[in-house]
DODO-279520 format. One record per residue (C-alpha): x, z, y; residue in one letter. Coordinates in steps of 0.1 Angstrom, whole numbers, plus 5000, padded with zeros to 4 digits. Last residue first. Layout:
// residues N
XZYa ...
//
This chain:
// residues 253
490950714849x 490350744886x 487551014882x 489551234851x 492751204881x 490151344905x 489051614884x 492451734876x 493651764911x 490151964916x 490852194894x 492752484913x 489652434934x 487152514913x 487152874927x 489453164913x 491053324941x 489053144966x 486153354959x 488453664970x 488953545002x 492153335013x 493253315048x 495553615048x 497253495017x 498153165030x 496752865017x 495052795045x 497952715066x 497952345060x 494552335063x 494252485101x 497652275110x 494951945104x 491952085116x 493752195150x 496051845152x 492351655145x 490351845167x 492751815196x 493551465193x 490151345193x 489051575219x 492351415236x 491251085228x 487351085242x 485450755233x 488050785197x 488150445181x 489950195199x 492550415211x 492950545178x 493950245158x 496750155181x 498150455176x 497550445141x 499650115144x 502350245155x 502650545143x 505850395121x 507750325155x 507250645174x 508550825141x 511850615143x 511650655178x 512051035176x 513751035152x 516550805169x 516251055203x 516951345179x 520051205161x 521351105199x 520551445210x 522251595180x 525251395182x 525851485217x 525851825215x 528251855185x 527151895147x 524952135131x 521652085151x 520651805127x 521052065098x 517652235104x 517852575108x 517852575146x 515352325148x 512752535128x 513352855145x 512052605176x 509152465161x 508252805154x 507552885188x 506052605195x 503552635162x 502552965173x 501852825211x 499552555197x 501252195195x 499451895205x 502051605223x 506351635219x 506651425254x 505451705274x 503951965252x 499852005252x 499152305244x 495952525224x 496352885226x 497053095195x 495353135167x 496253455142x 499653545130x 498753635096x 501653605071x 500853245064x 500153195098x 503853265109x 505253045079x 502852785089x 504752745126x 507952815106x 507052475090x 506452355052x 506952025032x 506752044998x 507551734984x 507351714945x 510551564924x 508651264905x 511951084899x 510950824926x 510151124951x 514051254943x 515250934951x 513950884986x 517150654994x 518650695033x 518851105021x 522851125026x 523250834997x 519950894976x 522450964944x 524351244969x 522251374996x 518851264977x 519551444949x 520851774964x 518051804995x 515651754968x 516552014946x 516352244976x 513352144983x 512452214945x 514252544950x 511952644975x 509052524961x 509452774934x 510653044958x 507153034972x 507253414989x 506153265021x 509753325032x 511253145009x 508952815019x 510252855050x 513552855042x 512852495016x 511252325045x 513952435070x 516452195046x 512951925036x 513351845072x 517351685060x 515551495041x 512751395058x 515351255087x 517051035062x 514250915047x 512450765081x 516050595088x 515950455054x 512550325057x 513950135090x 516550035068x 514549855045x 511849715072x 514949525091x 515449685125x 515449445153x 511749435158x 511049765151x 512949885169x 511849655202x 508449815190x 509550165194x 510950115228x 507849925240x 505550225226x 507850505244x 508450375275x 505850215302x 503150305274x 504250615260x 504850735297x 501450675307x 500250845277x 502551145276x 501151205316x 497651175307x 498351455282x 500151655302x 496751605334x 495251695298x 496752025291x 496552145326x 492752125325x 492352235286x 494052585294x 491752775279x 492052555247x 491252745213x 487852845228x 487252465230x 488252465194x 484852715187x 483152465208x 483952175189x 483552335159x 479652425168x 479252075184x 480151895146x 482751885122x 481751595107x 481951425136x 485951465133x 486051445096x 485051085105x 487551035132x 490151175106x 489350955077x 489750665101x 492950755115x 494350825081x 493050475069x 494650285094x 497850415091x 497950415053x 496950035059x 499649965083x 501650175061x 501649905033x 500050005000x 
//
């Protein structure tokens, strides 16, 4: 499946999940966003500079960067994310997924050639891919005001804060100064460059895009920190869920 069609289809699922989620979410999220006014005067100003600078630049990479390498880029970078993946996940007591990341970093470092070659995903190696920002809801740390970074987009103040604990573990702020802002200004197109398309997908589709945005980053950070055990009640303990992976392989079989 090409990632235009990945893309398109994550954008989609989203907008739906998005009505889904009705006036009452909507409201509860607005509570999430007391400072909604300065956030979107940001917000405008990500856009305007995404379009005089950050869309042309990604799509002058994309144009001289030849589709292999330009996957090799993206691998290279989840590589070395899988590093602050694998702390993270020992501080939410997951010491399994832990040592796969670990086991990832290994294999893809040395047969993936420094993480350009994702061969730890072709040997069936799981990703587990978690954040300091989850870490800190994991253990409880409750919502925290909506924000809207300049040039970084949606974050909430937990997930700032632990996008920074993250940086500092994360081998691309090993080597000298310059390096790492040249590392980080390549990810950062890199990733510009493969949202292309969802990008392009969302301004057509959402009448309001920094509801859009909102709701979706919210949802989205909301289920990746469920799992926690302060979000779980005791029905969750033992629900169907632990079977639903097994269900939908019985439905595609």
């Amino acid at each position: 499946m090409s990632l235009n069609t990945v893309s398109k289809r994550i954008v989609t699922v989203s907008l739906f999940l998005l009505f889904l989620s009705g006036c009452a979410s909507i409201q509860n999220r607005q509570a999430s966003d007391p400072l909604e006014s300065i956030n979107r005067g940001i917000d405008q100003f990500n856009q305007e500079f995404d379009v005089a600078v950050g869309k042309p630049v990604a799509k002058g990479y994309r144009f001289v960067t030849p589709s292999v390498l330009d996957l090799g880029v993206t691998n290279f970078f989840n590589n070395l994310a899988d590093v602050p993946s694998a702390v993270n996940n020992l501080l939410q007591l997951k010491p399994t997924h832990a040592l796969t990341d670990i086991g990832r970093v290994c294999i893809n470092t040395t047969l993936g050639l420094f993480g350009l070659f994702d061969v730890a995903s072709d040997m069936g190696i799981p990703n587990y891919k978690e954040d300091l920002g989850q870490t800190l809801g994991y253990w409880g740390m409750g919502d925290t005001p909506y924000l809207v970074v300049p040039f970084l987009g949606p974050k909430t103040l937990r997930d700032l804060i632990g996008m920074v604990g993250d940086t500092l573990i994360n081998p691309i702020s090993y080597p000298s100064r310059d390096i790492y802002y040249s590392l980080t200004a390549l990810k950062f197109i890199d990733i510009r460059a493969d949202l292309l398309e969802a990008g392009d997908v969302l301004d057509e589709a959402a009448v309001d895009r920094y509801a859009f945005q909102r709701e979706f980053y919210l949802q989205k950070r909301h289920s990746q920190i469920k799992d926690g055990p302060n979000h779980m009640d005791d029905e969750d303990l033992f629900d169907e869920s632990l079977f639903e992976d097994e269900e939908l392989f019985d439905m595609e079989e």
